[in-house]
C-alpha positions as CSV (number, residue, x, y, z in Angstrom):
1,X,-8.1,-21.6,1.7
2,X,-4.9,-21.1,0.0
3,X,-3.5,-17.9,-1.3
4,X,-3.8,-19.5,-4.1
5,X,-6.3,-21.2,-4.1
6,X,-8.7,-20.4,-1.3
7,X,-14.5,-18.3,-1.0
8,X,-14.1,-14.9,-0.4
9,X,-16.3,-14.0,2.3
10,X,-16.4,-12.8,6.0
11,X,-19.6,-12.8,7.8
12,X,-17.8,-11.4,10.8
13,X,-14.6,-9.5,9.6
14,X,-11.3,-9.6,12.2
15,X,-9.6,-6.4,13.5
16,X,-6.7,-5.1,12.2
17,X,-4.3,-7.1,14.2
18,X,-0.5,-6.0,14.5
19,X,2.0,-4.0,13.5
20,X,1.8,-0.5,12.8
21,X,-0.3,0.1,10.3
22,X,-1.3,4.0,9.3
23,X,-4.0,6.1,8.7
24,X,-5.3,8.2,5.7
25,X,-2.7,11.3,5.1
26,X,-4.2,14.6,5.1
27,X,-3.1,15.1,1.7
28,X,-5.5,12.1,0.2
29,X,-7.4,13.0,-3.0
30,X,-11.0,13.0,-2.2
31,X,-12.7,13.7,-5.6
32,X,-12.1,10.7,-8.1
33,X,-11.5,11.7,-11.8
34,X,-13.7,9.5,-13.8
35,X,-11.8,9.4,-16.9
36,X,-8.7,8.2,-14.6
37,X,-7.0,5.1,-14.9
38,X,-7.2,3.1,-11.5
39,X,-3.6,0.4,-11.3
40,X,-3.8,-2.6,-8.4
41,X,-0.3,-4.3,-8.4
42,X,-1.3,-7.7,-6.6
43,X,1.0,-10.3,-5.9
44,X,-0.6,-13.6,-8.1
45,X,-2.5,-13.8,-11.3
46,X,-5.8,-14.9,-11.9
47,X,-5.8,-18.8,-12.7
48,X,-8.6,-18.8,-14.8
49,X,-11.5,-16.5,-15.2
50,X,-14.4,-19.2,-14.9
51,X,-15.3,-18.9,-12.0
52,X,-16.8,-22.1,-11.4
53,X,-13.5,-24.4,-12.3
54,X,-11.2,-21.6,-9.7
55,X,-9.8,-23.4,-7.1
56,X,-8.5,-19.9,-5.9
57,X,-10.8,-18.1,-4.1
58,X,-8.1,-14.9,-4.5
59,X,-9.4,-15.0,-7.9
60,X,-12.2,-13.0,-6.9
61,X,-10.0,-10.0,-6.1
62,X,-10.1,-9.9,-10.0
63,X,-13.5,-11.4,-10.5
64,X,-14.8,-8.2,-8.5
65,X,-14.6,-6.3,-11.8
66,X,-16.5,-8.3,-15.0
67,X,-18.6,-10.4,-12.6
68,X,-21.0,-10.1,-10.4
69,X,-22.4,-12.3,-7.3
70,X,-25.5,-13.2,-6.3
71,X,-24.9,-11.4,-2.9
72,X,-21.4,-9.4,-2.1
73,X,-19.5,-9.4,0.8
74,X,-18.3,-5.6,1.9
75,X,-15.6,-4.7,3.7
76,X,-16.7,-5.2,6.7
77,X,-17.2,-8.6,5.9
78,X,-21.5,-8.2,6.0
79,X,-23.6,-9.8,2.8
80,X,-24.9,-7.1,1.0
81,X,-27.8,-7.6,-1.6
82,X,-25.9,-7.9,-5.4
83,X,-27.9,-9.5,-8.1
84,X,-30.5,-10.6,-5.7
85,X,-32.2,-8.1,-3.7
86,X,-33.4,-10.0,-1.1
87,X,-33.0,-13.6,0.5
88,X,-35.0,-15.6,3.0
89,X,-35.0,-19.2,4.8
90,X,-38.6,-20.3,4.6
91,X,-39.9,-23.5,5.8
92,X,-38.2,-23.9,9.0
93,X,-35.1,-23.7,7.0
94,X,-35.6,-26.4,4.5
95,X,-35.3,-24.4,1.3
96,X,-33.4,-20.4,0.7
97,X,-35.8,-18.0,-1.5
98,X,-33.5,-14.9,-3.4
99,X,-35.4,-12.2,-5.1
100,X,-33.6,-11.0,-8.0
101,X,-32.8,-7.8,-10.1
102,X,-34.7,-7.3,-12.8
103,X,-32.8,-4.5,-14.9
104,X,-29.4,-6.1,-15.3
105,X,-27.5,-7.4,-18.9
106,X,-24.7,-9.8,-19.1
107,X,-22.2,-8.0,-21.4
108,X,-23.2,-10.2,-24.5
109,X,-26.6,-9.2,-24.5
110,X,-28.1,-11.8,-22.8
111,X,-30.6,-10.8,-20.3
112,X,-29.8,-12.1,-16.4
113,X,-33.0,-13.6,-14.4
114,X,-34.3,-16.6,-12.8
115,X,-33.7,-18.9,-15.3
116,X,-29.9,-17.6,-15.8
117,X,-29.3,-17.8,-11.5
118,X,-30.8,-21.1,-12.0
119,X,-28.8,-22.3,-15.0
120,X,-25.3,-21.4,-13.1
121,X,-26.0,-22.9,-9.7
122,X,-26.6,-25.7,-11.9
123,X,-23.4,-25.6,-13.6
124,X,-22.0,-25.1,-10.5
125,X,-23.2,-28.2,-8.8
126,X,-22.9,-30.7,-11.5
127,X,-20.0,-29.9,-14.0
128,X,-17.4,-32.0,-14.4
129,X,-15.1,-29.5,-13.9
130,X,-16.2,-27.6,-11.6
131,X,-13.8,-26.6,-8.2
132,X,-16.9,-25.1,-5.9
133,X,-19.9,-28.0,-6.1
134,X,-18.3,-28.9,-2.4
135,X,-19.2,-25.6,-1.2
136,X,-23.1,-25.6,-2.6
137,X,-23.8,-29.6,-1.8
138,X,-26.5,-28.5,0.7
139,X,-28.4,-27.4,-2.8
140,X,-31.4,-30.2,-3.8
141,X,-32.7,-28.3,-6.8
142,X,-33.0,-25.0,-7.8
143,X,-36.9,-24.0,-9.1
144,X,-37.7,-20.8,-10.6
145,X,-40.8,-19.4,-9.3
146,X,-40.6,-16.2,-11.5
147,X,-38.7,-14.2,-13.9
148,X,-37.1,-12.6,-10.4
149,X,-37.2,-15.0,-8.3
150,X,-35.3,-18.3,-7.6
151,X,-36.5,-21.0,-4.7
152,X,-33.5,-23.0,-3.7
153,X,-34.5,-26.4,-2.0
154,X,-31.7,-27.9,0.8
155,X,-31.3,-31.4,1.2
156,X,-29.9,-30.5,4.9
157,X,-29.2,-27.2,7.0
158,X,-27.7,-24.6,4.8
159,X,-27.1,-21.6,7.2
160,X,-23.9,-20.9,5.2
161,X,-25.2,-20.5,1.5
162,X,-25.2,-17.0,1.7
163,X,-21.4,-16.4,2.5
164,X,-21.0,-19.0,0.0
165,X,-23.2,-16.5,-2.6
166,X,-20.6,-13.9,-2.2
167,X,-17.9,-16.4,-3.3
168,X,-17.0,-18.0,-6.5
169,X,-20.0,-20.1,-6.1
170,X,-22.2,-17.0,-6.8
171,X,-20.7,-15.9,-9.5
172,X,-22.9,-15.6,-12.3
173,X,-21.9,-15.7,-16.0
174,X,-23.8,-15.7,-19.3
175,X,-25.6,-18.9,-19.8
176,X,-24.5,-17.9,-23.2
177,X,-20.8,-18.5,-22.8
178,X,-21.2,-21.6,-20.6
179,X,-19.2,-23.4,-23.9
180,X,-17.4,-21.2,-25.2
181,X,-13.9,-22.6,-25.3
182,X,-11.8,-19.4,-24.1
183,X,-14.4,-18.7,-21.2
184,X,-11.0,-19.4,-18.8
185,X,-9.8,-16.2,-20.8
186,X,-12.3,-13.9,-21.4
187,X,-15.2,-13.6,-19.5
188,X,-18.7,-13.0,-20.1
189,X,-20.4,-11.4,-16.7
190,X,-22.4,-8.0,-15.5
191,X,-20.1,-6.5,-13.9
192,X,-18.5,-3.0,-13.3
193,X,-16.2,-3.3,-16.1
194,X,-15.4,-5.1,-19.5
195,X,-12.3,-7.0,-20.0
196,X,-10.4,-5.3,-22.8
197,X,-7.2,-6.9,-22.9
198,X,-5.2,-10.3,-20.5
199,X,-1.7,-11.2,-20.9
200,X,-1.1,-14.1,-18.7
201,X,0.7,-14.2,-15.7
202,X,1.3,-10.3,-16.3
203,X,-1.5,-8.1,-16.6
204,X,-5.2,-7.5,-17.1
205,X,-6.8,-5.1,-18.1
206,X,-10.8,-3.4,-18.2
207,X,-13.2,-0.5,-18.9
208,X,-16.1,0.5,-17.3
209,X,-18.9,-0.8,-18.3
210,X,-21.0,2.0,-19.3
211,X,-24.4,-0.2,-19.3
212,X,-24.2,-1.3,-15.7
213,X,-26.7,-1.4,-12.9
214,X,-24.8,0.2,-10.1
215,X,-23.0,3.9,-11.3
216,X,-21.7,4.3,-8.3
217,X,-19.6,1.3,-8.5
218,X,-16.7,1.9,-10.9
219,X,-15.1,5.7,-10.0
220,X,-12.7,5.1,-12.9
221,X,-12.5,4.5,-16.4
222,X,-9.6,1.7,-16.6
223,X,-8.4,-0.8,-14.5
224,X,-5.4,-2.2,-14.7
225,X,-4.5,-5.1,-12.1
226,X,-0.7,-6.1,-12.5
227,X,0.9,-9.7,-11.5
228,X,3.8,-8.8,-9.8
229,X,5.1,-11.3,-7.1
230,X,7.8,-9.5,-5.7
231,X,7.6,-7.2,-3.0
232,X,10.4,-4.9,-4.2
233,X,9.0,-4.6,-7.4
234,X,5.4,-3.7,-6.4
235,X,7.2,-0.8,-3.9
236,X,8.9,0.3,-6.9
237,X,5.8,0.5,-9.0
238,X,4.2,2.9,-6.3
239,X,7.5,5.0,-6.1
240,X,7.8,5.2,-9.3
241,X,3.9,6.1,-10.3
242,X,3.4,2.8,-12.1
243,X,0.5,1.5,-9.7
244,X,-1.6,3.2,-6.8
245,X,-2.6,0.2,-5.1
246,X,-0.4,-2.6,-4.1
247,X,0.0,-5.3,-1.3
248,X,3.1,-5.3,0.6
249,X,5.0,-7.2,3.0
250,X,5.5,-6.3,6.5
251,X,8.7,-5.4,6.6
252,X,8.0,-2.5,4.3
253,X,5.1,-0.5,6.1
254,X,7.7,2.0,7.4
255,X,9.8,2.2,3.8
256,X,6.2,3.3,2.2
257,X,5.5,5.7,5.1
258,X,8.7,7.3,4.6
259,X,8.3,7.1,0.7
260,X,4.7,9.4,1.6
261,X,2.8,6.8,0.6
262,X,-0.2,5.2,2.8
263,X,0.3,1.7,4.5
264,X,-2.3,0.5,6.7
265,X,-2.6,-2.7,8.1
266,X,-5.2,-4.7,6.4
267,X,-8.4,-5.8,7.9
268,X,-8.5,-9.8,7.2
269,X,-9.5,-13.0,8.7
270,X,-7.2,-14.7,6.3
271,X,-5.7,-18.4,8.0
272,X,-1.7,-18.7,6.7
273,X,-1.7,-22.6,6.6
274,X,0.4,-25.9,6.3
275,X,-1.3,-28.2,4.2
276,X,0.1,-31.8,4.5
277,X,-0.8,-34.3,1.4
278,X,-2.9,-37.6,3.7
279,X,-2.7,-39.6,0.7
280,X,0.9,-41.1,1.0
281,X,3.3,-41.0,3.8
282,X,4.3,-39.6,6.3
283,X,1.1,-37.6,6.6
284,X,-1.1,-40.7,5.9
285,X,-0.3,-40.9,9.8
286,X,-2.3,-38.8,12.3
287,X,1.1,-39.3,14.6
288,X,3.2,-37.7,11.8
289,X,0.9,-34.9,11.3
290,X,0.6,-33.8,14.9
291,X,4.5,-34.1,14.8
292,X,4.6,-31.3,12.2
293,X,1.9,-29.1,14.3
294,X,4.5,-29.5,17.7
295,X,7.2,-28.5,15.2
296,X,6.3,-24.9,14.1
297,X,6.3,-21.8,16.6
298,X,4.0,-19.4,15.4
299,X,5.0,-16.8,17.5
300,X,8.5,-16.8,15.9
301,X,6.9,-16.8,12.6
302,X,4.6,-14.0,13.0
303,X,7.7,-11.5,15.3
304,X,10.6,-12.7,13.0
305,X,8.9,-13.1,9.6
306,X,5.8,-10.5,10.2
307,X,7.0,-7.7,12.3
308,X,4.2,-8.3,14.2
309,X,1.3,-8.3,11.4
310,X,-0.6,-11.0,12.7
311,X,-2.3,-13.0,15.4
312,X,-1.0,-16.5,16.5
313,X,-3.5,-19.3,16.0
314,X,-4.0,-22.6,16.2
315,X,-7.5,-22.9,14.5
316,X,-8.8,-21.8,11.8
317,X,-11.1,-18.9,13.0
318,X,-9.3,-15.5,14.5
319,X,-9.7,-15.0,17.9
320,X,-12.0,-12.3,18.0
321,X,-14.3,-14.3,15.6
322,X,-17.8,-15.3,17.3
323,X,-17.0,-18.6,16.9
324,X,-13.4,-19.2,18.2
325,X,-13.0,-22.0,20.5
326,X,-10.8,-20.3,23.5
327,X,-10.0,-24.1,24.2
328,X,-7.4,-24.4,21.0
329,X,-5.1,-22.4,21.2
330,X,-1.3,-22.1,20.5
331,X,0.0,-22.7,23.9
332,X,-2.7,-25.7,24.6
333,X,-0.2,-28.8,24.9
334,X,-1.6,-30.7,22.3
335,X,-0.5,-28.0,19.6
336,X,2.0,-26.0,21.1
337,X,5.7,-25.8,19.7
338,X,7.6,-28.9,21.3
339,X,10.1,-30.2,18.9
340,X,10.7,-33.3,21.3
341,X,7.2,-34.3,21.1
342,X,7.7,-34.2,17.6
343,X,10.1,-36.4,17.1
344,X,8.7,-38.5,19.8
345,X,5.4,-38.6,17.3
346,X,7.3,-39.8,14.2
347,X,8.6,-42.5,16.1
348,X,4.9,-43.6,16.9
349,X,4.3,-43.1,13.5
350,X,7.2,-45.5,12.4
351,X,9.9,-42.9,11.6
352,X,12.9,-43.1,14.7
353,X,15.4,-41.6,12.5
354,X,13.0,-38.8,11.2
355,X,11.5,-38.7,8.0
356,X,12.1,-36.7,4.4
357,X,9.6,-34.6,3.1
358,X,8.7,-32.6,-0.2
359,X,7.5,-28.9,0.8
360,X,5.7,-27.1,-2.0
361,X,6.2,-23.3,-1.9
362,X,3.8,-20.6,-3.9
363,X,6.1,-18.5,-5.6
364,X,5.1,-15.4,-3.4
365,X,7.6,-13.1,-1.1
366,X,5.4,-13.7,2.4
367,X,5.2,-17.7,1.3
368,X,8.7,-17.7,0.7
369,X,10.0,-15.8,3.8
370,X,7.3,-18.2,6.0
371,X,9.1,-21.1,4.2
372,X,12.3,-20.1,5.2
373,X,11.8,-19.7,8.9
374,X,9.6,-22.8,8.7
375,X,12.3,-25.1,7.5
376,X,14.5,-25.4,10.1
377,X,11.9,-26.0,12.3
378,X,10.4,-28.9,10.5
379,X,13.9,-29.7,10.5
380,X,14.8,-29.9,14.3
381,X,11.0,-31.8,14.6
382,X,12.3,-34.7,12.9
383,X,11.5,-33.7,9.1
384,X,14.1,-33.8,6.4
385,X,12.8,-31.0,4.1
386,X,13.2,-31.0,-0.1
387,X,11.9,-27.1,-0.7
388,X,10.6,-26.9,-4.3
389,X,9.4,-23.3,-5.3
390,X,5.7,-23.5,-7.8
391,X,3.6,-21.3,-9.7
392,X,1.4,-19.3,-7.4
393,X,-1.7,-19.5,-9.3
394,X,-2.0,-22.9,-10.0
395,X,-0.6,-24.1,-6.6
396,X,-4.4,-25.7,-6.3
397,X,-4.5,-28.0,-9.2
398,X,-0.7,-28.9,-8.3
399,X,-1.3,-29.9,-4.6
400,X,-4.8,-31.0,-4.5
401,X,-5.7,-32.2,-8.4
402,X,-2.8,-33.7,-9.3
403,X,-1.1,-34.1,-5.3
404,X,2.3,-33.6,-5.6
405,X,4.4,-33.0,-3.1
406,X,4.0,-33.8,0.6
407,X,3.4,-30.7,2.4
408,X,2.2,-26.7,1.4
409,X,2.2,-23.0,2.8
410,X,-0.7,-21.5,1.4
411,X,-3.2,-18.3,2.6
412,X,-6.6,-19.3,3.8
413,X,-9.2,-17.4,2.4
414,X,-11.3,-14.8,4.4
415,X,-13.4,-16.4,6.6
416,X,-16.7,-16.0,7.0
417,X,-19.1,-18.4,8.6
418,X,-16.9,-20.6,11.0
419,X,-17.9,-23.6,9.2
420,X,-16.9,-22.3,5.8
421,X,-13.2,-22.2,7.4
422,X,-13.9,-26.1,8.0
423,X,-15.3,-26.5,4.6
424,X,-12.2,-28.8,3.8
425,X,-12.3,-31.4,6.1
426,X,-15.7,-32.9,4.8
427,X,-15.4,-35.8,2.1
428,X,-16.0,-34.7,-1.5
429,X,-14.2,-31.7,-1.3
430,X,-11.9,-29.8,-3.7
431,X,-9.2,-29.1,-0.9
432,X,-9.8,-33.1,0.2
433,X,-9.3,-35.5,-2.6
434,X,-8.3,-37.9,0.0
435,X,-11.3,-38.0,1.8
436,X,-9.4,-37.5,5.3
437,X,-12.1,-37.1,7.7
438,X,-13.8,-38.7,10.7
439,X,-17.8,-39.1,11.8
440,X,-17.8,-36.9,14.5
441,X,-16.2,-34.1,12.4
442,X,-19.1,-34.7,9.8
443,X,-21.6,-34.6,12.5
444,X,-20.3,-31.5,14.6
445,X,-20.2,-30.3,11.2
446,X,-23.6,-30.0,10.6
447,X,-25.0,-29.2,14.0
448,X,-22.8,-25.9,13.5
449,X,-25.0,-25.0,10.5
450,X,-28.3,-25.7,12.1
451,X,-29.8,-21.9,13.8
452,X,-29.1,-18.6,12.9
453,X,-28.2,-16.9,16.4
454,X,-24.4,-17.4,16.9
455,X,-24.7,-17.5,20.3
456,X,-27.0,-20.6,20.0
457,X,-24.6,-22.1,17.0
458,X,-21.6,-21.4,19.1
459,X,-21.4,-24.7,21.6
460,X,-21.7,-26.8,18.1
461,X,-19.0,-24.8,16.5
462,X,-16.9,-25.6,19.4
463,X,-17.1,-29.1,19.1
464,X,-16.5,-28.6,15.1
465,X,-13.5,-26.9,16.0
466,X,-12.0,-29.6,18.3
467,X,-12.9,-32.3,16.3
468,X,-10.8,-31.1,13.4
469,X,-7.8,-31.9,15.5
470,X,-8.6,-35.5,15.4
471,X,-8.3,-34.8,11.2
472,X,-5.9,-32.3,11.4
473,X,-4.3,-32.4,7.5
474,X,-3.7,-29.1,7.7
475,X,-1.9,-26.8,11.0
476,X,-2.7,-23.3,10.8
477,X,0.2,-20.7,11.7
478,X,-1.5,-16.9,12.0
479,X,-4.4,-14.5,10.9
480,X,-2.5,-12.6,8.5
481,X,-3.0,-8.7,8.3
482,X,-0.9,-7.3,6.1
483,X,-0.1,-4.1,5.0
484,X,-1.4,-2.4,2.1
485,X,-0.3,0.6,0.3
486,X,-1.6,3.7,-2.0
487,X,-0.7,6.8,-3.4
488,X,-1.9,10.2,-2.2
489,X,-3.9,10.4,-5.9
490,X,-6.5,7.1,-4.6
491,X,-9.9,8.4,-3.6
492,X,-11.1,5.8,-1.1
493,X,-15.2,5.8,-0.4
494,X,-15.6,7.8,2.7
495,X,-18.1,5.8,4.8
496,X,-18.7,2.0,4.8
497,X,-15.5,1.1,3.7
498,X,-11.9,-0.5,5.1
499,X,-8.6,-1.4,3.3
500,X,-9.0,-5.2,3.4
501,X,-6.4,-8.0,2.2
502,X,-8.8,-8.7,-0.5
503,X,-8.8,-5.6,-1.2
504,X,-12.4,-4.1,-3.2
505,X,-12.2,-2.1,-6.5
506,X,-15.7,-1.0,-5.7
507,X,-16.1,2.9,-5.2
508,X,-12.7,3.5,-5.0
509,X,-11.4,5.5,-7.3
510,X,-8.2,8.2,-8.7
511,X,-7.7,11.5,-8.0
512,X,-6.3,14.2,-10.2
């Protein structure tokens, strides 16, 4: 959902969208050295590294390296087998069967198999603490039928447990380390490499792990992944030979060109979104929050902030996802930018002179820049705005654990199945505390997870899609594809890969 906070997956992965992004140079390295040290300069820090308490889907931009999922995502946004090998609906749907590895080691020895899948879905679903049981609720119990294979019984349709495999909640970590009391710092996975070394807020750093699985995964010896939220600075580090990888904003695709570096537009189904806080007013008024959708034009946002990177929307699926709703849409008058029918909203709502508002703002150049433009929109809708700047990486415990604040930017993660997008506005959800939602949501809700055809899910997705606009908490602004840069020395895998927003480690590698 959030930048910050925010399942990685995409069952169907957008296009590039706008602006002009570029193309491999012909002077790309394209033999990795494996004794090379591979450097990501991303723009937040990991907020913790269990995976099960992460209320940051992001996080798994880092989790990529000592963790592995059940089932992975690629590039191209299609599940791939991970730690299970297989996976099947049996029983006209009623209960999800995975087939497992039977050859992998968590780094502490321990030995990963059905009882270990079993023990963290487990974990997942019932610990106090944990940020992703929402996501799994469809789970009745988990039986292991064999050392490799795990039966997963559904108390209801489940289509989406797979995309939700290759997220946070299918991360798996040692059953050993399930207590250990620095698990949020040091984790205990499978995967490609070994954390060696994690300085808050500043960098992290690994080495391959020379006992795993996969040897084709990790093309370099080191990884270093830098927090670095400015823009200028993450520039400067590619310049300057500090990093090979970094994100950037929009408005610097042609400086990196020009600078010989690569900048392509990234390949992303990622939702930038206004979260408004339901729980106390104005926004515990449907009038007040439709006010704030009429207030905001995209289009002006995604030209003037964007240069262009990015696709207007007013739902949270990209157009050229299967399950867009052609019906919602940002011209459609009932969320198309009309400051007077905003105002003419918050006086429904009780609120003739306009109304004041705390806006919470992830300390992050594009979040910022978005803010900035926003504001005076809010502004001329009626909304007297109080910016207040917070930490990136724990925007989610901020907003949504402790509620501060009365409204949020934030990036929605990649989305995957269409109803995964919607995840939020069921009850007993992480990114709902409040419990803002309506019957028919929760109904058109589940008819969009019964079948496995799109085209037959599609009507019921539809109806999911405009029935969120009778919740509608949260407006969304644009698919956001931004640019992302490397260095001539990064050795990117030559088929079945693209340069996504969250961006994969795996099989990419650095040249001489």
């Amino acid at each position: 959902m959030l930048a910050v906070l925010v399942a990685v997956v995409a069952l169907l992965a957008a296009a590039c969208g706008g602006g002009s992004g570029g193309g491999t140079g012909s002077g790309q390295a394209t033999q990795a050295d494996p004794n090379a040290t591979l450097r990501f300069a991303w723009s937040q820090a990991v907020s913790t590294f269990d995976p099960h308490r992460s209320g940051n889907p992001w996080d798994n931009v880092v989790y990529q390296l000592p963790y592995d999922h059940l089932i992975r995502a690629d590039t191209f946004g299609e599940l791939k087998p991970q730690l299970a090998t297989k996976w099947e609906f049996v029983d006209d749907g009623k209960a999800l069967v995975l087939d497992l590895r039977d050859d992998v080691t968590f780094v502490d020895g321990t030995k990963f198999d059905a009882t270990a899948a079993k023990a963290n879905l487990d974990r997942a679903r019932f610990s106090e603490t944990s940020a992703v049981k929402g996501l799994i609720r469809a789970i009745q119990d988990v039986q292991v039928v064999s050392p490799t294979q795990v039966r997963i019984n559904l108390n209801g349709p489940g289509g989406n447990l797979p995309n939700f495999f290759s997220s946070s909640a299918g991360v798996m970590i040692s059953p050993a380390a399930f207590d250990n009391p620095d698990l949020d710092q040091k984790p205990v996975g499978s995967g490609m490499a070994t954390l060696v070394e994690y300085v808050p807020n500043q960098v992290v750093r690994f080495e391959r792990n020379p006992n795993y699985w996969d040897k084709e995964a990790a093309k370099a010896a080191k990884y270093e992944i830098y927090v670095q939220p400015q823009a200028t600075t993450r520039m400067n580090m590619l310049i300057g030979g500090q990093a090979d990888i970094a994100n950037l904003e929009a408005s610097q695709a042609d400086q990196a060109k020009a600078a010989g570096l690569n900048a392509e537009a990234s390949a992303s189904t990622a939702i930038l979104n206004f979260f408004m806080n339901p729980g106390k007013a104005p926004f515990d008024k449907l009038e007040a929050r439709e006010a704030l959708e009429h207030s905001i034009d995209r289009t002006a946002i995604v030209d003037g902030v964007f240069f262009g990177y990015g696709t207007p929307v007013a739902q949270f699926l990209p157009p050229d996802h299967w399950g867009y709703d052609p019906a919602v849409t940002p011209d459609a008058p009932g969320f198309n930018h009309d400051p007077a029918r905003a105002k003419q909203l918050l006086v429904e709502a009780g609120y003739p002179n306009g109304v004041d508002i705390e806006f919470l703002i992830p300390g992050i150049d594009s979040h910022r820049s978005a803010a900035e433009a926003l504001i005076p929109m809010l502004e001329a809708g009626g909304f007297r705005v109080k910016p207040r700047v917070i930490d990136a990486a724990t925007t989610a415990d901020t907003f949504f654990a402790r509620e501060e604040g009365n409204a949020l930017i934030g990036m929605g993660s990649p989305v995957g199945d269409p109803t995964t997008a919607y995840l939020p506005e069921l009850p007993d959800q992480f990114y709902n505390p409040w419990n803002v939602s309506t019957p028919q949501f929760v109904t058109a809700y589940g008819a969009a997870l019964l079948g496995t055809d799109p085209q037959a899910r599609s009507p019921a997705v539809r109806q999911m899609v405009e029935s969120e606009k009778d919740i509608r908490k949260r407006v969304p602004i644009h698919q956001h594809t931004p640019p992302m840069a490397f260095t001539s020395k990064v050795v990117l895998p030559s088929e079945g890969y693209r340069v996504n927003f969250m961006f994969s480690l795996r099989g990419v590698g650095v040249g001489a």
